[in-house]
N, C-alpha and C positions, 0 to 999 in steps of 0.2 A: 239255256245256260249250259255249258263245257264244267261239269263239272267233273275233272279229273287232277289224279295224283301228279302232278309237275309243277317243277318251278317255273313260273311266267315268264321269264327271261331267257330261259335257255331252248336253243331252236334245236324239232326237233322235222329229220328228215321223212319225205314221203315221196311216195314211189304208184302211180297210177297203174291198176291190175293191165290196161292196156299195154302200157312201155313193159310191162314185165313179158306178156305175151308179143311185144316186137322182141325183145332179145333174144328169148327160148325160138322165135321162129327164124333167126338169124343162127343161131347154134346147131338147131337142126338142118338148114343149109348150107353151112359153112364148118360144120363140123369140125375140120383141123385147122380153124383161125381160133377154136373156142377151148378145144384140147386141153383140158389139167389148169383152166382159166378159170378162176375165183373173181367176181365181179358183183360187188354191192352196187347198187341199184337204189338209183332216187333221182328224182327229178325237181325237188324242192328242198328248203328247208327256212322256214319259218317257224316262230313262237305260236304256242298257242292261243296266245292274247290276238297276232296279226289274224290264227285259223279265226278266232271269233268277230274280229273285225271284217275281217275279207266275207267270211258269210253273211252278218247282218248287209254290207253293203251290197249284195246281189242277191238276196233272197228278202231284203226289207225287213226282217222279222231282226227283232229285236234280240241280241246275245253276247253277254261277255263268259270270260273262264271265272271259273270259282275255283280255284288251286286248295285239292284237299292234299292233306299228311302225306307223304311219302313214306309209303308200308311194305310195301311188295317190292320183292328184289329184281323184279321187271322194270319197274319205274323208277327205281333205285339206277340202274344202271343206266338209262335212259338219259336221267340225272346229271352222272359222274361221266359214261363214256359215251353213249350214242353212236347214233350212225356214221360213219363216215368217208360216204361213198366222195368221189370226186365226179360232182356233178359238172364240171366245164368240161371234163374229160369225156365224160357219157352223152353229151351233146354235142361235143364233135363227132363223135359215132354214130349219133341218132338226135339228128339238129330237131326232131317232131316231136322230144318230151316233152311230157307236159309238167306245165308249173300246176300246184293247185290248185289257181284259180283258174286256167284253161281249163280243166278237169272238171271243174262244179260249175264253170260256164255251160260245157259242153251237156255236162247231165242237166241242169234245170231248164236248160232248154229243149229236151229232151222230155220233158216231163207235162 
């Protein structure tokens, strides 16, 4: 069970420690393409309801979200503004992000 402070309907973005470690090693190479460049980063963005569906469907194990109160001004803003990297844009940069479930394909196969 996902039991976390969000609303089930509002997708929220994610970003594999991989693709973050492609970028920074692209910045370190290319250093003056990257220069005074502010770049969110994500390679997904789906609900939490889809996170818990997408993992029972490849790990078998049984899980929905249990959506508690929203208290924390973390998940408050989460909420109201979130991420909002432009992930078609970060894919023509780097066609090899991963969607989340690439991501937890790759680890439980791995496992």
């Amino acid at each position: 069970m996902l039991q976390l402070p969000v609303r089930p309907e509002r997708p929220m973005q994610f970003i594999a420690s991989d693709d973050i470690g492609h970028f920074t090693g692209e910045a370190f190479d290319d250093p003056e393409k990257y220069i005074g460049r502010q770049i969110a980063l994500a390679g997904d963005e789906i609900t939490f309801t889809e996170v818990a569906a997408l993992y029972e469907r490849l790990t078998g194990t049984p899980t929905r979200l249990d959506p508690q109160p929203i208290e924390d001004r973390m998940f408050e803003w989460f909420a109201e503004e979130g991420y909002r990297a432009d992930i078609p844009a970060l894919r023509e940069e780097h066609p090899g992000l991963l969607t989340l479930e690439r991501f937890l394909s790759q680890r439980l196969a791995t496992s």
